[in-house]
VMD Tcl script that builds the backbone (N, CA, C; Angstrom):
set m [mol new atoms 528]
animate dup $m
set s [atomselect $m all]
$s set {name element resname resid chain x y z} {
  {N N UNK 1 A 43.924 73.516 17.873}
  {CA C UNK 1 A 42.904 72.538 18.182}
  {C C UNK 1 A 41.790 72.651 17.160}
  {N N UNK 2 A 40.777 71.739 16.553}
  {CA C UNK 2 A 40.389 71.611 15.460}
  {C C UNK 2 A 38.883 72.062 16.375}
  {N N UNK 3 A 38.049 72.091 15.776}
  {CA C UNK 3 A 36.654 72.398 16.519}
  {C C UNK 3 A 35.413 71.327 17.254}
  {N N UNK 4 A 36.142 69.831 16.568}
  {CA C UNK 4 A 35.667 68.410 16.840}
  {C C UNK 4 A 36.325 67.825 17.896}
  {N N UNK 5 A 37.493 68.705 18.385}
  {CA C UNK 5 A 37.955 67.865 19.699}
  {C C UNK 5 A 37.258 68.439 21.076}
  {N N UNK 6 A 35.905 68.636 21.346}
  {CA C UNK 6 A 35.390 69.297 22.180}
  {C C UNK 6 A 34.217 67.872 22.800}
  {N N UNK 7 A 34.207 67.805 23.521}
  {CA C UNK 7 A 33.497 66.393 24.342}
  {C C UNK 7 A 32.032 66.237 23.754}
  {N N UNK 8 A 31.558 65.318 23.697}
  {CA C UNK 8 A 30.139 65.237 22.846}
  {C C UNK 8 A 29.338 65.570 24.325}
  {N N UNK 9 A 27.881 66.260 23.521}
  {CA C UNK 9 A 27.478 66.816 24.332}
  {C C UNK 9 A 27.814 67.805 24.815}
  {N N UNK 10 A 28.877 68.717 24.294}
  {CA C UNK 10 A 29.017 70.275 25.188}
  {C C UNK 10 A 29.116 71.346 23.990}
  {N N UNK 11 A 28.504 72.547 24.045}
  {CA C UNK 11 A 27.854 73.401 23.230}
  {C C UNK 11 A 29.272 74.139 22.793}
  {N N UNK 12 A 28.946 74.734 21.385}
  {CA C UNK 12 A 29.599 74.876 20.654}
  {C C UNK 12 A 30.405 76.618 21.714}
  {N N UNK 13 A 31.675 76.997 22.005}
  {CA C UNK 13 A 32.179 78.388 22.486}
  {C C UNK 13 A 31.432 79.431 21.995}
  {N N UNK 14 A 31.129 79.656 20.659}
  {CA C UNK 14 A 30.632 80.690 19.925}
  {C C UNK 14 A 28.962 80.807 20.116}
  {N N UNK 15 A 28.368 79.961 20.443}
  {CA C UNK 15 A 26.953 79.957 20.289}
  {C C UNK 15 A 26.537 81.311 21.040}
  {N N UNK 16 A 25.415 81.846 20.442}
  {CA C UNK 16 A 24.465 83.283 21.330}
  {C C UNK 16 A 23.771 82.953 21.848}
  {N N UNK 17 A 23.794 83.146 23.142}
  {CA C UNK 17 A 22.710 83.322 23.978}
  {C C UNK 17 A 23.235 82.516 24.935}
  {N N UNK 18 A 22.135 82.120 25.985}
  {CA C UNK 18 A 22.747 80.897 26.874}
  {C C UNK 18 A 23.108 79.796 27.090}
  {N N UNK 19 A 23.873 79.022 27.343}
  {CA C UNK 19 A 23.910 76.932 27.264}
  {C C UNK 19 A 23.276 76.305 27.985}
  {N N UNK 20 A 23.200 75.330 27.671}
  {CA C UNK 20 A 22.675 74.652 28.727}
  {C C UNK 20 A 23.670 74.093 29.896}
  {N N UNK 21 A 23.065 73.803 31.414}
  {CA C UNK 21 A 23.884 73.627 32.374}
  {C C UNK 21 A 24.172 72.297 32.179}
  {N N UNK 22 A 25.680 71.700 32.280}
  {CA C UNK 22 A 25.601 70.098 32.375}
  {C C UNK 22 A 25.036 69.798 33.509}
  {N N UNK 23 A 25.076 68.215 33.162}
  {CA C UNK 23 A 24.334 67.475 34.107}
  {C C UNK 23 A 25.134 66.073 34.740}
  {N N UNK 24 A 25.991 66.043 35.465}
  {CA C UNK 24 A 26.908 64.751 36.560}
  {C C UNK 24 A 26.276 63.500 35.175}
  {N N UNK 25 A 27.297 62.449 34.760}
  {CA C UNK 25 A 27.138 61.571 33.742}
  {C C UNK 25 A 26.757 61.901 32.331}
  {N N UNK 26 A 25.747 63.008 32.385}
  {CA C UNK 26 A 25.470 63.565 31.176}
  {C C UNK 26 A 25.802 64.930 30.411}
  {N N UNK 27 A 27.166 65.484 30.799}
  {CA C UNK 27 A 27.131 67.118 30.530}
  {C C UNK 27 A 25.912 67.496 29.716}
  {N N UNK 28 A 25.528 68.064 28.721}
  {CA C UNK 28 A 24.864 68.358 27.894}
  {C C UNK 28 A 23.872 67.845 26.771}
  {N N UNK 29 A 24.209 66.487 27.421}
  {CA C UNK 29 A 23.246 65.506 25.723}
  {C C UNK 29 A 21.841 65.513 26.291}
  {N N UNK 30 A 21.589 65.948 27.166}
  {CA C UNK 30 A 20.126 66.100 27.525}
  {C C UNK 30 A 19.838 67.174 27.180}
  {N N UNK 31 A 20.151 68.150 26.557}
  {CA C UNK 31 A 19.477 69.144 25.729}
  {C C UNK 31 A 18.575 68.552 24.890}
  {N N UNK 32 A 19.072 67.572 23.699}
  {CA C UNK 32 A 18.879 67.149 22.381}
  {C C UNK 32 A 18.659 65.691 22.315}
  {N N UNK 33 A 18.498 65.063 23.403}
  {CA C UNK 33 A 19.155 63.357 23.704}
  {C C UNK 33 A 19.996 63.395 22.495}
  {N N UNK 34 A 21.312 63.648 22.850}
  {CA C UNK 34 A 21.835 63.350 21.310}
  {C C UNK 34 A 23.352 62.300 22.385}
  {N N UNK 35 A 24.198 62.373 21.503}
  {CA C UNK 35 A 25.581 61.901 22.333}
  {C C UNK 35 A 25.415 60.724 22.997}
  {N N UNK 36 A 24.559 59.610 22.749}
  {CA C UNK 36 A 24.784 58.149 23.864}
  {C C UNK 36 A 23.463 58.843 24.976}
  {N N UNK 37 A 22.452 59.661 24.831}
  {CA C UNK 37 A 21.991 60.149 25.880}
  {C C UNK 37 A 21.286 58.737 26.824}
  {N N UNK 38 A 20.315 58.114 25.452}
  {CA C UNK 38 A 19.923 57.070 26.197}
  {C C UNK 38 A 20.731 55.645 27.013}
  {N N UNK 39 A 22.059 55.280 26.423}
  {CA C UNK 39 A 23.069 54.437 26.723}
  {C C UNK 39 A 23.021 54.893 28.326}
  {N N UNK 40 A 23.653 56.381 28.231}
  {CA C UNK 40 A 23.996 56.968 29.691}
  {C C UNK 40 A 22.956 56.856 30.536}
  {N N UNK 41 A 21.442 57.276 30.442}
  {CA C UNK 41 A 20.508 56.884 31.171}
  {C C UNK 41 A 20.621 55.675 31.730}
  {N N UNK 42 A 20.545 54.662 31.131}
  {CA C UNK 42 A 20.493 53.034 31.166}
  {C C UNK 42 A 21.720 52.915 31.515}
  {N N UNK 43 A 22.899 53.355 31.688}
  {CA C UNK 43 A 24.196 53.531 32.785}
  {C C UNK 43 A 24.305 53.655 33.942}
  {N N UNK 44 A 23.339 54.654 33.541}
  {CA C UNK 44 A 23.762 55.431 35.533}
  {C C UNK 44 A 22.088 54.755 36.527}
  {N N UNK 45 A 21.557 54.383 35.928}
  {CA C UNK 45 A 20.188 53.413 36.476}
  {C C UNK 45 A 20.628 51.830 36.913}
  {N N UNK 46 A 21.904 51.537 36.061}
  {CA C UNK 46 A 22.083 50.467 36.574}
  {C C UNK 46 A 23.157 50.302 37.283}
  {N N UNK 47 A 24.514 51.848 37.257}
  {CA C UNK 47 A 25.015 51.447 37.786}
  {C C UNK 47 A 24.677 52.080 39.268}
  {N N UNK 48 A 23.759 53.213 39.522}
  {CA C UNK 48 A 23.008 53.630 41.013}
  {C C UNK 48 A 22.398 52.539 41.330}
  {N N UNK 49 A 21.869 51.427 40.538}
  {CA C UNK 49 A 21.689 50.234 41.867}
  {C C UNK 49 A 22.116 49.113 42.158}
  {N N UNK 50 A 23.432 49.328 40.910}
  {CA C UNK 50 A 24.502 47.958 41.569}
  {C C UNK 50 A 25.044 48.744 42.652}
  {N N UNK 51 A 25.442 50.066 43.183}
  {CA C UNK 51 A 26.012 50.760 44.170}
  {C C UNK 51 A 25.179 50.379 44.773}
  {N N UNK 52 A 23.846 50.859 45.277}
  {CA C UNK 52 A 22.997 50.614 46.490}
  {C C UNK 52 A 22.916 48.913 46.824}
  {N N UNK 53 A 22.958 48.457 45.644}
  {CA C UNK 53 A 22.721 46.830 46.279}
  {C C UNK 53 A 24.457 46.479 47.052}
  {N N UNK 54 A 25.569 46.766 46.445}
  {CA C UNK 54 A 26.942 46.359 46.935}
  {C C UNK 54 A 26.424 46.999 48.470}
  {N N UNK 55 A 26.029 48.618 48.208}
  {CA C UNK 55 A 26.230 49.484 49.686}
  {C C UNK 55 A 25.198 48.443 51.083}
  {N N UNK 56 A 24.265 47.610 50.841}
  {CA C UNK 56 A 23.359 46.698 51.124}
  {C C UNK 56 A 24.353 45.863 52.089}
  {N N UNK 57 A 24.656 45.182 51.147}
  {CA C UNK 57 A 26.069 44.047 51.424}
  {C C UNK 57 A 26.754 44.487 52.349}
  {N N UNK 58 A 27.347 45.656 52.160}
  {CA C UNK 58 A 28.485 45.821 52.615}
  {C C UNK 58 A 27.782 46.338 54.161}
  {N N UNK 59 A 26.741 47.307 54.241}
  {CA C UNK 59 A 25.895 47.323 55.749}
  {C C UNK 59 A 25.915 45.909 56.506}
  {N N UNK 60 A 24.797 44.722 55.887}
  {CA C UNK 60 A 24.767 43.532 56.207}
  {C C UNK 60 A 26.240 43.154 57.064}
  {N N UNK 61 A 27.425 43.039 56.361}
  {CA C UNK 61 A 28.266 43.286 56.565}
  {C C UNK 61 A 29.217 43.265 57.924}
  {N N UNK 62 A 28.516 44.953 57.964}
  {CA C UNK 62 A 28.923 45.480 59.025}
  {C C UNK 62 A 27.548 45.485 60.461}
  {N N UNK 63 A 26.269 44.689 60.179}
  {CA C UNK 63 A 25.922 44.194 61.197}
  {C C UNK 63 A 26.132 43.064 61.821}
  {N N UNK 64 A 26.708 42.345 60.502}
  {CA C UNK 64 A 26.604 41.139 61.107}
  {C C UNK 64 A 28.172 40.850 61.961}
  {N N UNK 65 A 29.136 42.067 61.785}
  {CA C UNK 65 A 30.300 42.216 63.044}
  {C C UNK 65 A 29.577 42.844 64.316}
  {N N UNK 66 A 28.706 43.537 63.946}
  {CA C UNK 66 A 28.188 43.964 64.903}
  {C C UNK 66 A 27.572 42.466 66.197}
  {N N UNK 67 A 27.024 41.761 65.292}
  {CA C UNK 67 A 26.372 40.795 65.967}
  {C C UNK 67 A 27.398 39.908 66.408}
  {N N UNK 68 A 28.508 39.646 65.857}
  {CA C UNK 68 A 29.841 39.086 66.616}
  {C C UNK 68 A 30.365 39.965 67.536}
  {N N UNK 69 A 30.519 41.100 67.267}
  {CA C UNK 69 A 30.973 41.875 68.928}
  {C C UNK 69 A 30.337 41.583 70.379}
  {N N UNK 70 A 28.800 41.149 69.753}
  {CA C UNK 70 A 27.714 41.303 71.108}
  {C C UNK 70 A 27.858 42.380 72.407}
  {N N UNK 71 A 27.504 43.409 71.008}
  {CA C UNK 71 A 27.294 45.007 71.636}
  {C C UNK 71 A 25.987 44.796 72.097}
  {N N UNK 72 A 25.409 43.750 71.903}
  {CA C UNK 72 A 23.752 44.195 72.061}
  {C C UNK 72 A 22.193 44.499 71.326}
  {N N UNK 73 A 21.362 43.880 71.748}
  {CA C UNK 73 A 20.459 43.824 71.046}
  {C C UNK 73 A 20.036 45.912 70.259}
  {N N UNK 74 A 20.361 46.649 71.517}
  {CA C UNK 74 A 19.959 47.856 71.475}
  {C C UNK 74 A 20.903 48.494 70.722}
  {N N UNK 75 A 21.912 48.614 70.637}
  {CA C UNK 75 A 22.847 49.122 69.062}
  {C C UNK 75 A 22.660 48.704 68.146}
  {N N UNK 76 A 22.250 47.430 67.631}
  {CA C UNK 76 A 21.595 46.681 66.182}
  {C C UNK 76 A 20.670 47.489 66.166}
  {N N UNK 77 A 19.375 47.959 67.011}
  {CA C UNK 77 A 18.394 48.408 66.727}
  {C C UNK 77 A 19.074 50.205 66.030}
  {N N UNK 78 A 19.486 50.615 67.232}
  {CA C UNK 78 A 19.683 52.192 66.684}
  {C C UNK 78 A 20.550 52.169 65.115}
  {N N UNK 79 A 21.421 51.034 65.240}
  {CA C UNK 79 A 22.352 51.222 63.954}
  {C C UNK 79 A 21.169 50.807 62.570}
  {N N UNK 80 A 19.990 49.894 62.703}
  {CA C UNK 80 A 19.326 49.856 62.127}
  {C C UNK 80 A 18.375 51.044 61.482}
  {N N UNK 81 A 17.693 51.410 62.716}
  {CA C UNK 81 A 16.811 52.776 62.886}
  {C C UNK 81 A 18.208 53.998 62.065}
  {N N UNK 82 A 18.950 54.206 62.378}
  {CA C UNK 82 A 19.765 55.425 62.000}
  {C C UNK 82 A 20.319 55.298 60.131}
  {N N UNK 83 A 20.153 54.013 60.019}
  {CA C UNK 83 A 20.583 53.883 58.470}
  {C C UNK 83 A 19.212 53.988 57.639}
  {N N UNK 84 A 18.036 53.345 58.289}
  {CA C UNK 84 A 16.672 53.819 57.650}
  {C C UNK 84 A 16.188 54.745 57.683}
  {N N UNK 85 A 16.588 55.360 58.681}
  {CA C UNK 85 A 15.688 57.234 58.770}
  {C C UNK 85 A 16.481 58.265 58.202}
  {N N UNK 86 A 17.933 58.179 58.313}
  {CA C UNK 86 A 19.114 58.676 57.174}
  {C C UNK 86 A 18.389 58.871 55.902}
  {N N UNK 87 A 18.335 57.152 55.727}
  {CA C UNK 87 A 18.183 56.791 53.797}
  {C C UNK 87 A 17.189 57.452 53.342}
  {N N UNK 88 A 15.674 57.306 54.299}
  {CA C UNK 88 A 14.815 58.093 54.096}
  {C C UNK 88 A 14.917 59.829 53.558}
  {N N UNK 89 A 15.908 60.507 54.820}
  {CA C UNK 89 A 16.116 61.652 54.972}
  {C C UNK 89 A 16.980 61.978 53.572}
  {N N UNK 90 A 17.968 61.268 52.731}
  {CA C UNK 90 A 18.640 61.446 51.845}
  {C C UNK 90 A 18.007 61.188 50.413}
  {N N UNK 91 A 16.988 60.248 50.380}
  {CA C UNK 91 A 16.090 60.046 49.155}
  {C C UNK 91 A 14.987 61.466 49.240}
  {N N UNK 92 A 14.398 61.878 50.305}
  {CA C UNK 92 A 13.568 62.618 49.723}
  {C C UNK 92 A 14.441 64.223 49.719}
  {N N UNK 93 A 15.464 64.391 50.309}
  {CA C UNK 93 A 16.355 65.798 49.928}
  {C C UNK 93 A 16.997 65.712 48.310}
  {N N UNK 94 A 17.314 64.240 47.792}
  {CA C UNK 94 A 17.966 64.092 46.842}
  {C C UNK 94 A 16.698 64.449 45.686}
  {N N UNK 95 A 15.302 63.903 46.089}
  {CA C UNK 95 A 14.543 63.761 44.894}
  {C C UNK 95 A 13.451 64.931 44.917}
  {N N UNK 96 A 13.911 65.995 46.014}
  {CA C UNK 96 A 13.357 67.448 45.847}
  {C C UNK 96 A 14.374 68.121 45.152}
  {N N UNK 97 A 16.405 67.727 45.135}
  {CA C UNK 97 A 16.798 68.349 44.181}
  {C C UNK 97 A 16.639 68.597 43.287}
  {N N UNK 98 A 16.262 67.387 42.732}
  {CA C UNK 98 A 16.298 67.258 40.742}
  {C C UNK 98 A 14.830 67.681 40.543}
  {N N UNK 99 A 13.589 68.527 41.258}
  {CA C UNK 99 A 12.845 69.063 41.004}
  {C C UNK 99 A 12.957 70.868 41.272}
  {N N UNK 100 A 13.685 71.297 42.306}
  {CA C UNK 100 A 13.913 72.555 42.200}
  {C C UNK 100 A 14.888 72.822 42.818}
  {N N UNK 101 A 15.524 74.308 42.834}
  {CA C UNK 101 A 17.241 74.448 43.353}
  {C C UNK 101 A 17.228 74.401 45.067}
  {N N UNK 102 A 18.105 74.467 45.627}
  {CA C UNK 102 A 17.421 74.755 47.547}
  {C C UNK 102 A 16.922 76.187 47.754}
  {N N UNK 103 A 16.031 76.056 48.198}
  {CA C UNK 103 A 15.929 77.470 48.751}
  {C C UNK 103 A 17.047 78.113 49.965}
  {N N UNK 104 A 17.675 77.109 50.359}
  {CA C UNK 104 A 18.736 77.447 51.648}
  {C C UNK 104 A 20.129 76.571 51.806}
  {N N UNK 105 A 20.575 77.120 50.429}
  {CA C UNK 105 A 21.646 76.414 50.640}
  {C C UNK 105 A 22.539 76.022 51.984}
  {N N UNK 106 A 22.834 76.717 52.946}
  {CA C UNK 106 A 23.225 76.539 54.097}
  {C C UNK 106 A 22.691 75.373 55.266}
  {N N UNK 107 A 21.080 75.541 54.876}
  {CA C UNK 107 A 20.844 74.058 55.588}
  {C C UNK 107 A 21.073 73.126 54.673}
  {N N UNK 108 A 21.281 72.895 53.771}
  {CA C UNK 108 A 21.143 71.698 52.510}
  {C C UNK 108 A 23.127 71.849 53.294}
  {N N UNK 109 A 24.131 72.863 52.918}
  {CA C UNK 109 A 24.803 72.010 53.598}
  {C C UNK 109 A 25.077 71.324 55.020}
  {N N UNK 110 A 24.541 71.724 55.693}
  {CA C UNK 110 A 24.286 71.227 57.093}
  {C C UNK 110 A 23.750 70.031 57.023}
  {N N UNK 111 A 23.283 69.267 56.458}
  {CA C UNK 111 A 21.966 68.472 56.063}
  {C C UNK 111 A 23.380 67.093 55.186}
  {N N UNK 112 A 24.285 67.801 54.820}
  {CA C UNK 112 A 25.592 66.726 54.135}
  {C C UNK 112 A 26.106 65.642 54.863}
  {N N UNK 113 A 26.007 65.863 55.885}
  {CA C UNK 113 A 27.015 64.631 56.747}
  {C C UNK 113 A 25.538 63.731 57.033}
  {N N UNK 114 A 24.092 64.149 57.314}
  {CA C UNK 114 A 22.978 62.868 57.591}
  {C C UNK 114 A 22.929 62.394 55.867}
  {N N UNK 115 A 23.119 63.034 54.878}
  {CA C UNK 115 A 22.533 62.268 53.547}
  {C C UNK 115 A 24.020 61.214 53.569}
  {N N UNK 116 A 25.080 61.452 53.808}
  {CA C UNK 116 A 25.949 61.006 53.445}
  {C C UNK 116 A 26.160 59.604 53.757}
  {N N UNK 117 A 25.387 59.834 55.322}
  {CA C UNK 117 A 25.086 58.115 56.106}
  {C C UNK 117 A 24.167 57.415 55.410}
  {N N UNK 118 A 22.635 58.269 54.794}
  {CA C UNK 118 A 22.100 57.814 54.099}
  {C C UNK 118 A 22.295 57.870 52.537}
  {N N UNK 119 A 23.109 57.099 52.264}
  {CA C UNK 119 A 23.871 57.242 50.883}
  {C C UNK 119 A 22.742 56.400 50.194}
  {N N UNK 120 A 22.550 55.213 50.910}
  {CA C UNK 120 A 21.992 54.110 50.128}
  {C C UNK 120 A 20.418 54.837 49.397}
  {N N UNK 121 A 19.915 55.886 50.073}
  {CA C UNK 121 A 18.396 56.343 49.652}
  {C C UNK 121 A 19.119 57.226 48.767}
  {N N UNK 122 A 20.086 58.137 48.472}
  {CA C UNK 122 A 20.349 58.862 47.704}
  {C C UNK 122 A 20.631 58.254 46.337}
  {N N UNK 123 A 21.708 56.879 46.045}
  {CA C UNK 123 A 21.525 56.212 45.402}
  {C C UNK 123 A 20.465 55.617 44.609}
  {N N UNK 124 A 18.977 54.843 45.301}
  {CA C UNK 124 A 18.035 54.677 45.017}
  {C C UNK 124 A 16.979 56.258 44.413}
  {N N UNK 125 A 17.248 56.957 44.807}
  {CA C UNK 125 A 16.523 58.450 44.057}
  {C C UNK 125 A 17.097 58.571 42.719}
  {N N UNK 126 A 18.312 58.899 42.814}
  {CA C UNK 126 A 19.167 58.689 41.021}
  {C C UNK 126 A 18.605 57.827 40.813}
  {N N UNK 127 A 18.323 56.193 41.028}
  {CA C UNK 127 A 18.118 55.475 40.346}
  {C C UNK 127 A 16.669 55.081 39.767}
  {N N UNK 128 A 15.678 55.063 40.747}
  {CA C UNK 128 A 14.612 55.704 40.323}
  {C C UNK 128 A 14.266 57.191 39.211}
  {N N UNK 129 A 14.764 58.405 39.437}
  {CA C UNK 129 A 14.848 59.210 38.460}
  {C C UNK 129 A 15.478 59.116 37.139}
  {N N UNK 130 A 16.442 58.028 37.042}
  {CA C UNK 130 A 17.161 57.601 35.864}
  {C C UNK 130 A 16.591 57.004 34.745}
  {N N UNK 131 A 15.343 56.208 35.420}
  {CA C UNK 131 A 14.677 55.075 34.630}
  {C C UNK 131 A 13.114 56.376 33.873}
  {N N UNK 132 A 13.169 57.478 34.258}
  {CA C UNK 132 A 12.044 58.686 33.636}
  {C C UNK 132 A 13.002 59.560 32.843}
  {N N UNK 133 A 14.324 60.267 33.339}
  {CA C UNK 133 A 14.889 61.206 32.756}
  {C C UNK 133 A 16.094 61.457 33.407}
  {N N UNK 134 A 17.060 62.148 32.620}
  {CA C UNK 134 A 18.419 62.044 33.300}
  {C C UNK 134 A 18.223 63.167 34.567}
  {N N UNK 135 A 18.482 62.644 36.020}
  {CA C UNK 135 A 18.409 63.199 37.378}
  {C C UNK 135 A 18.363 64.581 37.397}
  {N N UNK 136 A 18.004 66.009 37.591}
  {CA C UNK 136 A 17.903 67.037 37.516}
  {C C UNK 136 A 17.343 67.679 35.918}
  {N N UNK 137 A 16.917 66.428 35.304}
  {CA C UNK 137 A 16.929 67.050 33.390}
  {C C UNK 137 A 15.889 68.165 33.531}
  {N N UNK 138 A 14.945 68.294 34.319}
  {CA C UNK 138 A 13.535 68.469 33.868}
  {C C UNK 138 A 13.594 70.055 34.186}
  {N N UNK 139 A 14.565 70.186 35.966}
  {CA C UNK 139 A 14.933 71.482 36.177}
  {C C UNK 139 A 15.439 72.679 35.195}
  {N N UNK 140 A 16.362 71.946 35.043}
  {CA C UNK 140 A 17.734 72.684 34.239}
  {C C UNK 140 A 17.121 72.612 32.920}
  {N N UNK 141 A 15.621 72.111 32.289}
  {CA C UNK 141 A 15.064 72.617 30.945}
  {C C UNK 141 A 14.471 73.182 31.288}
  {N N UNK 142 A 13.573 73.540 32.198}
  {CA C UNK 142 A 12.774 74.286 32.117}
  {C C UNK 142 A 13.433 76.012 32.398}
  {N N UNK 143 A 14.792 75.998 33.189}
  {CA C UNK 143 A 15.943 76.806 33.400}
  {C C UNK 143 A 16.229 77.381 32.200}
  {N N UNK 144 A 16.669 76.263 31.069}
  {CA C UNK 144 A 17.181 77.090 30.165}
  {C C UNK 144 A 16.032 77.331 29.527}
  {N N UNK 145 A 15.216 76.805 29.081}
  {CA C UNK 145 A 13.927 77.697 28.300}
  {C C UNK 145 A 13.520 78.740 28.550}
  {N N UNK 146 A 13.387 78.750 29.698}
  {CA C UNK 146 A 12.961 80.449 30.249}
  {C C UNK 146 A 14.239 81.305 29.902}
  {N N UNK 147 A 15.697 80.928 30.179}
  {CA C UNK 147 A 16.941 81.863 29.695}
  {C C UNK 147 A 16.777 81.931 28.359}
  {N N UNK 148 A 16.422 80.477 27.422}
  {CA C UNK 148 A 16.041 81.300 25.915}
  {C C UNK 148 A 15.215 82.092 25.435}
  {N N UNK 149 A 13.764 81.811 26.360}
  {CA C UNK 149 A 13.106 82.869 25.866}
  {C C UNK 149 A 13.377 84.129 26.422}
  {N N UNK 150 A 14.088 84.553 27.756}
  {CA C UNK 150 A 14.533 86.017 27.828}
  {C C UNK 150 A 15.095 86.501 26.706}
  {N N UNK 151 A 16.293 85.568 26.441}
  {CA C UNK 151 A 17.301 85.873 25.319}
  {C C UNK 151 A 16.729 86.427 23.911}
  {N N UNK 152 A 15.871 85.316 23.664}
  {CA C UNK 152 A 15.113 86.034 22.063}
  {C C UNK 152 A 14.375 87.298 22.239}
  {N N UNK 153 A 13.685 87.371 23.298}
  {CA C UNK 153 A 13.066 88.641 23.513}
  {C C UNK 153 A 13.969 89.667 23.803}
  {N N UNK 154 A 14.766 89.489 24.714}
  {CA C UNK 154 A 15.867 91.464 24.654}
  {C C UNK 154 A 15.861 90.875 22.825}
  {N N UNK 155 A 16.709 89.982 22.764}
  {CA C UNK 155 A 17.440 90.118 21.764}
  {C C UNK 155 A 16.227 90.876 20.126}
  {N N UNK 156 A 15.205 90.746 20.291}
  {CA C UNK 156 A 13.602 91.206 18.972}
  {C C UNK 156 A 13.449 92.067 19.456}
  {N N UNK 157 A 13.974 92.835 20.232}
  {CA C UNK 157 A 13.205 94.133 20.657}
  {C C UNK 157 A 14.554 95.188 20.570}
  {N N UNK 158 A 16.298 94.951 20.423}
  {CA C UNK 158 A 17.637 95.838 20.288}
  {C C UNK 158 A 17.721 95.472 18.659}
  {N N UNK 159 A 16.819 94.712 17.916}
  {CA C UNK 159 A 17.408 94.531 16.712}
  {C C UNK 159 A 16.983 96.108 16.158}
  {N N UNK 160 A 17.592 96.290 14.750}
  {CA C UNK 160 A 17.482 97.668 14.048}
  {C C UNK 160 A 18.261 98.625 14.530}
  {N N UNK 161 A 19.054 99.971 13.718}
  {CA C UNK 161 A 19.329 101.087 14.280}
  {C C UNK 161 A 18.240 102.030 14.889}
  {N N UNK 162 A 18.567 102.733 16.646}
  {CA C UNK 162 A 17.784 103.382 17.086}
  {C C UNK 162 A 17.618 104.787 16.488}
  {N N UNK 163 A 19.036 105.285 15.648}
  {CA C UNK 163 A 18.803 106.311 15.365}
  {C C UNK 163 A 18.210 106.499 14.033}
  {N N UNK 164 A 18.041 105.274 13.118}
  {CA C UNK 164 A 17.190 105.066 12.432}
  {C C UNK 164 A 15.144 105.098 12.074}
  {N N UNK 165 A 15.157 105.249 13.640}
  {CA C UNK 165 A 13.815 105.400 13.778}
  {C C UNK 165 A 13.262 106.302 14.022}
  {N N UNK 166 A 14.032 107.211 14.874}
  {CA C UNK 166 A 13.830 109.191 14.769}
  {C C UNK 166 A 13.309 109.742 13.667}
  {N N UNK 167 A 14.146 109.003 12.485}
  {CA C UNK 167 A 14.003 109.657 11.308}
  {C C UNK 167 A 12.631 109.732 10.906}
  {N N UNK 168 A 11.483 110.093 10.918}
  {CA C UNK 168 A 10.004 109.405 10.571}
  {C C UNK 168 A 9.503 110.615 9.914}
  {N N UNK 169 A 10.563 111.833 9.372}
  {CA C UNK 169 A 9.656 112.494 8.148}
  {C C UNK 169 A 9.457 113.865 9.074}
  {N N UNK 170 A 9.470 113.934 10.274}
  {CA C UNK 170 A 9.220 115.362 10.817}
  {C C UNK 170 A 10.303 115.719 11.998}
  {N N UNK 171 A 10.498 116.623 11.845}
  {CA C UNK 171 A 11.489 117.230 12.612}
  {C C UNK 171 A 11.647 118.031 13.624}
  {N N UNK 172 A 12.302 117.452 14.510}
  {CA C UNK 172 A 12.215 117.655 16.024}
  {C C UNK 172 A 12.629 119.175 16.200}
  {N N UNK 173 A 11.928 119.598 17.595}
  {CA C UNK 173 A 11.345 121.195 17.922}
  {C C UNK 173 A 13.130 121.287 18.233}
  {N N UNK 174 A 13.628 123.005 18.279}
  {CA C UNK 174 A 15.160 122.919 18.780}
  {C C UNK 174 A 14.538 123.642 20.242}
  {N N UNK 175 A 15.485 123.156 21.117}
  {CA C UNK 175 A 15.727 123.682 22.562}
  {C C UNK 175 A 16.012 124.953 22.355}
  {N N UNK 176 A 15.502 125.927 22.912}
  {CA C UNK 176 A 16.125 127.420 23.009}
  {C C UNK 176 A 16.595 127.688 24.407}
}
mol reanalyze $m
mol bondsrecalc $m
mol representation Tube
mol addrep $m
């Protein structure tokens, strides 16, 4: 395999130190915006709200069978109420992701099956965050910056031989 058949946007095998984490639509071109970074932005912004607008439709949809069943004024309401307080509940879990990791993963998965109803607010968060920076970018730099600067620092402080520095002209007492 030649060294150019490796996906744009993903860091070279050999590189020192740490990579950067991909990112869902964007593996890696948000390091550098390099690779289509901005194309992909302006991708996934438009295509997170042709999804939420179809997902719209397709609710509408399914109230307006609702309103041919004549289940009732009071199931329109809850099926209403339960898709808005969802969407709610799924836009602001989605748009505390892409600012920091969970502190509890275990409720975040517990928390999967209400975002999932509220898909349509999760959608609208990508899509809103799409149109500033690619969805989680800001985390995962500030992630790896801090891993580079660990990295340069061990790495300026093991450079040189240690036993090279003993040597300084005077000579050590012997153990008796």
């Amino acid at each position: 395999m030649s060294e150019n058949s490796a996906a744009p946007g993903t860091p070279p095998a050999t590189a020192p130190g740490p990579q950067p984490e991909p990112i869902r639509f964007f593996g890696t071109t948000w390091a550098d915006h390099d690779g289509g970074y901005g194309l992909r932005r302006v991708g996934v912004a438009v295509g997170s709200l042709a999804a939420a607008v179809a997902s719209c439709f397709l609710l509408r949809f399914a109230y307006e069978g609702l309103e041919i069943a004549e289940v009732g004024s009071f199931v329109g309401i809850l099926v209403i109420a339960m898709f808005s307080i969802c969407s709610a509940i799924a836009f602001r879990k989605t748009w505390e992701g892409f600012a920091a990791r969970p502190k509890d993963p275990v409720r975040e998965d517990s928390l999967r099956g209400l975002k999932s109803i509220g898909f349509i607010g999760s959608l609208l968060a990508y899509f809103v965050r799409s149109l500033t920076e690619a969805p989680g970018e800001k985390l995962r730099r500030t992630e790896y910056e801090t891993a580079r600067v660990r990295f340069e620092k061990r790495r300026s402080t093991r450079t040189g031989n240690p036993a090279a520095r003993r040597t300084s002209g005077r000579k050590r007492p012997k153990r008796g």
